[in-house]
N, C-alpha and C positions, 0 to 999 in steps of 0.2 A: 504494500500500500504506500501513494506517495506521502509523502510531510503533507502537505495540500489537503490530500485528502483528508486524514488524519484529524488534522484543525477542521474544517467542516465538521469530523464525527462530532469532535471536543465540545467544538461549540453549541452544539442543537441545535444548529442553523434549520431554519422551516421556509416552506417555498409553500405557493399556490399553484395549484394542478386539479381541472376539471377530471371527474369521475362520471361515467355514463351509468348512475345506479339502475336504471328499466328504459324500457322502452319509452320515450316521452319524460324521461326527468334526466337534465342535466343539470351539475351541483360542484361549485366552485371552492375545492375546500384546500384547507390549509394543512402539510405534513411536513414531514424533515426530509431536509437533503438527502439523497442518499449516497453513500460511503461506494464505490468502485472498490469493487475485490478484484482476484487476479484475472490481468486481461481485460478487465476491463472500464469502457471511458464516460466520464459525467459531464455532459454539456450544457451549457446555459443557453438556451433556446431564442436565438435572435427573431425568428420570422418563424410561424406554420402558418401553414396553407389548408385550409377547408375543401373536402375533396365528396363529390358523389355519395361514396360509399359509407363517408361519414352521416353524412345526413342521412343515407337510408337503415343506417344501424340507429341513430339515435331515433330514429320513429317505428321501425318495425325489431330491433335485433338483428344480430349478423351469427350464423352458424359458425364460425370460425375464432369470434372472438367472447371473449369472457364478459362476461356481465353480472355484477359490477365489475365495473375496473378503469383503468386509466381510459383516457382517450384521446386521440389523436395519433399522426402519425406520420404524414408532411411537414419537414421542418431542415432548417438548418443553423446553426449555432456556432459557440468557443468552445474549446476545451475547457471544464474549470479545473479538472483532475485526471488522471488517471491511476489504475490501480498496477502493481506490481506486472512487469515484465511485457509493460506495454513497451512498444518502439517506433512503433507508425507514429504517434501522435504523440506533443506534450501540451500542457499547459499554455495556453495563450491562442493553440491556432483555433483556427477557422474550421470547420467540418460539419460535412451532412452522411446519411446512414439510412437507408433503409429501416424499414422495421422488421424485416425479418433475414434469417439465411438458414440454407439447408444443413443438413447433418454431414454429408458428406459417405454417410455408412449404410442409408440402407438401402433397401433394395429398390429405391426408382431412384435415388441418387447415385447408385453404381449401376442404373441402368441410362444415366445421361437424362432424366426425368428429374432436375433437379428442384421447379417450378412444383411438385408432386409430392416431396418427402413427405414422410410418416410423422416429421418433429417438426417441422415448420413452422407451428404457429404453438407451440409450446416454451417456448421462452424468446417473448417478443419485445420489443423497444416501442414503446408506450409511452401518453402521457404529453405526447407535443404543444399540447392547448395548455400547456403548465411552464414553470421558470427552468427547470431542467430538465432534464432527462438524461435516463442511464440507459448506456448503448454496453450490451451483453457481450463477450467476450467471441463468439462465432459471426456475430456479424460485426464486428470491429476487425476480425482477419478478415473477411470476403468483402464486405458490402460497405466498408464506407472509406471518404473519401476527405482528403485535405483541400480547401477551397483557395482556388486560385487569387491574388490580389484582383485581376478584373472580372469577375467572377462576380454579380449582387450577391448575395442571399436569399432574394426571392425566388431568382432565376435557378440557385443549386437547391432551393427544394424543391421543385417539380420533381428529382431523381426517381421517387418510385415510381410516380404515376407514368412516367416517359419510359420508364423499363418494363413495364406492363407492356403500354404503347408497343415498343419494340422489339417484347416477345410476341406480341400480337402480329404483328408486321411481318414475323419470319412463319407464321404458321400459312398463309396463304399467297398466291403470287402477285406483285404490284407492277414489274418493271415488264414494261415491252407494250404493246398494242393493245394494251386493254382498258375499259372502263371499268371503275370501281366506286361502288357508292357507298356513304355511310349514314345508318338511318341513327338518327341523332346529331342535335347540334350543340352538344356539351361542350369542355374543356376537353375531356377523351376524344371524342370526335376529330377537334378541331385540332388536338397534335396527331393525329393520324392523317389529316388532312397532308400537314405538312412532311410528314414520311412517307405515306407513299409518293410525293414529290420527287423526295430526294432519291428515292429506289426507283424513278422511273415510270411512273404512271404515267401513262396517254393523257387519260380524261378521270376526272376524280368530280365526284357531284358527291354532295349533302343532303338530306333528306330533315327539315324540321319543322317545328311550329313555334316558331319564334324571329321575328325579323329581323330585330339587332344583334342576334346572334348568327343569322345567317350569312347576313352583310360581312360580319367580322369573318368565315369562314369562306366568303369573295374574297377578302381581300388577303388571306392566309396563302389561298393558293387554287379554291374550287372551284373548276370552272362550268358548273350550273347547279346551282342552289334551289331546293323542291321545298313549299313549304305547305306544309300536310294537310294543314287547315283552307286551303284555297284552293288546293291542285288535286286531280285523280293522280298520284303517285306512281302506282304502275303504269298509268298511260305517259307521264312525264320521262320514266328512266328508259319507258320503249321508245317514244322519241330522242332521248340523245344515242341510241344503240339500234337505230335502222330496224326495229322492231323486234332485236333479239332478247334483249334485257342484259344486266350489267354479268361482266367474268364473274365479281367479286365481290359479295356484300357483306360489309360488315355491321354488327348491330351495334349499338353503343349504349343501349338504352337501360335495357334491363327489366322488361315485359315481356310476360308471355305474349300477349298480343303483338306486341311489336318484332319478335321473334319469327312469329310466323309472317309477319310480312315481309322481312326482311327474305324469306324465303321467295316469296310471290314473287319479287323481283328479280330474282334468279335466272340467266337465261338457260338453254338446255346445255348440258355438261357445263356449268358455271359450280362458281363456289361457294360460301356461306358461311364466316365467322360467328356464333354467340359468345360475344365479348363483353355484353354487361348480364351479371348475376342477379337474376329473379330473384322474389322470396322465395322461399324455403316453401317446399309444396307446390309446387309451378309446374305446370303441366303445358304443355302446346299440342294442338292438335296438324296433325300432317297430311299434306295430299299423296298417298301411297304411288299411285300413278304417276305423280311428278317424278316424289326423290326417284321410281323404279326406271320409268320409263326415259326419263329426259337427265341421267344419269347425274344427280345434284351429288355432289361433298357438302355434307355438312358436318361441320365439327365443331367442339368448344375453344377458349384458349381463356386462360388462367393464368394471372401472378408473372411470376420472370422467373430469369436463372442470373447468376452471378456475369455468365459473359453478356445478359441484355443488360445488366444493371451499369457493368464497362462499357459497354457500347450506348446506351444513354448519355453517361456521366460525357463519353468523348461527345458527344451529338452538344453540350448543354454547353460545354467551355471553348469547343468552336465559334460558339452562336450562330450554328448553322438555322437554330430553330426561333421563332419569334412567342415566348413563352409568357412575357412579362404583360402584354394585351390581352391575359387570358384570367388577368386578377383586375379584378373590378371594383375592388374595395379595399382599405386600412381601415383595422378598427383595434382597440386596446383589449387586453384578453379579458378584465370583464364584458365585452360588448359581444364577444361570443354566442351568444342565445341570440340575439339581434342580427347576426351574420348568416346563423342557419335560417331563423324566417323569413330574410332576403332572398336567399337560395330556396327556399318552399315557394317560394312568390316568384322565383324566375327574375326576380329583378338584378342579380348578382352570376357572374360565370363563380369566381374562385375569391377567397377572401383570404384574406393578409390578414393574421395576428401576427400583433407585436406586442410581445409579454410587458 
């Protein structure tokens, strides 16, 4: 354990850190630092970022994470410590970190299914909507990262959600003569927008129901914008596809309903990411004849692996990607509960805490 830390134990030092006790109640309470044991590092949380899956946990629960418990999970920060036998990182720098990383030992982690581990989400880095946070000694070796002098903060905690993005990105094909639609006009969306850019996309259209969101999604990089609530949708993606419908659709949403349309959009032999996670119990219903006859791929995609998380972080400190347009708001981490009803109201893409 360092000296640093040490004085933190000594002192009793307490910090604030939101706790998601149920569904529908978040609760801003006050606890103690905590002490980094070996391997691993305690950061003071400059920026998190409000994300999708936050807000669908805090209203319905999420099957992967505990409840009660900390919350949050976009974020980037200082070192305020470290514990015994760290060496990547000391005191003072700058770093961001995933919330989670794989085992490395079992069996879909030695089978290259690293996004899949059995231990994944058993000792996770929690807590981002709070003054610190403790990054666990497994993803301090794989997943996190020292942040470069020009480098924001805002811009290095998009890391997870862009390593999603770009395990997503490698599950189906973007580069060469194809169109590829994304039904959804989120934050997810709109950095997919700009990947499959950079892999190569022909023609890349948007599918939403929201116009300031779609404009911003013009001007990222898509070149035809469908907005759901004005437009017959499948007849729109068959007009930019000569009546075939898109190679490649991805969904972003995270509806059964939107699920199967994402389907509908499909042309024959085309493909079909479900890339945002339904609740729990979600069922969609399928046109047998389609997937059989007109030969659809459909498949899921989930989480990252350590090499999308490198290949984000490299995507993030190029400033290949336009990430910072995609936060629509600052607000102090009591204003938190205020940020998510902006985001239920659709008035907000992504919100900036600043502890």
């Amino acid at each position: 354990m360092s000296e640093r830390a040490e004085g933190a134990a000594a002192s009793g030092a307490t910090m604030r850190v939101y706790h998601l006790i149920r569904p529908g109640e978040l609760r801003l309470e006050t606890a103690e630092v905590p002490v980094p044991a070996d391997g691993e590092v305690l950061a003071r949380v400059a920026v998190a970022l409000t994300c999708g899956t936050d807000l669908k946990t805090l209203e319905r629960g999420h099957a992967r994470l505990k409840v009660p418990g900390r919350f949050g999970h976009e974020w980037a920060g200082r070192v305020e410590a470290v514990g015994a036998g760290v060496l990547s990182f000391q005191a003072g720098d700058r770093i961001v970190a995933t919330p989670t990383a794989p085992c490395g030992d079992c069996a879909y982690c030695l089978r290259g299914a690293e996004n899949l581990c059995l231990h994944l989400f058993e000792h996770m880095a929690l807590g981002a909507y709070g003054e610190y946070i403790l990054v666990p000694r497994h993803i301090v070796n794989r997943n996190a990262f020292r942040i470069p002098d020009d480098v924001p903060d805002v811009r290095a905690a998009f890391l997870e959600p862009l390593a999603c993005v770009v395990h997503g990105a490698d599950l189906v094909r973007l580069a060469g003569d194809r169109t590829v639609v994304f039904v959804g006009d989120g934050p997810v969306a709109l950095m997919f927008v700009q990947v499959a850019r950079l892999r190569g996309a022909d023609r890349v259209g948007v599918v939403g129901r929201h116009a300031q969101r779609l404009e911003v999604a013009r001007d990222l990089g898509a070149d035809l914008v469908i907005d759901g609530r004005e437009n017959d949708v499948r007849e729109a993606v068959a007009a930019l596809t000569d009546g075939l419908g898109a190679d490649t659709v991805v969904e972003c949403v995270g509806r059964s309903e939107v699920w199967e349309q994402a389907v509908a959009l499909a042309r024959r032999g085309g493909e079909v990411l479900f890339f945002g996670g339904c609740e729990t119990g979600s069922a969609v219903r399928l046109d047998t004849d389609r997937v059989h006859y007109d030969e659809l791929t459909l498949r899921g995609g989930f989480h990252y692996t350590p090499d999308s998380v490198r290949r984000a972080w490299e995507l993030i400190c190029s400033g290949a990607l336009k990430l910072e347009p995609l936060v629509s708001d600052r607000v102090r981490l009591d204003e938190l509960p205020g940020a998510f009803e902006r985001m239920r109201r659709l008035e907000a893409l992504k919100v900036a805490i600043v502890p």
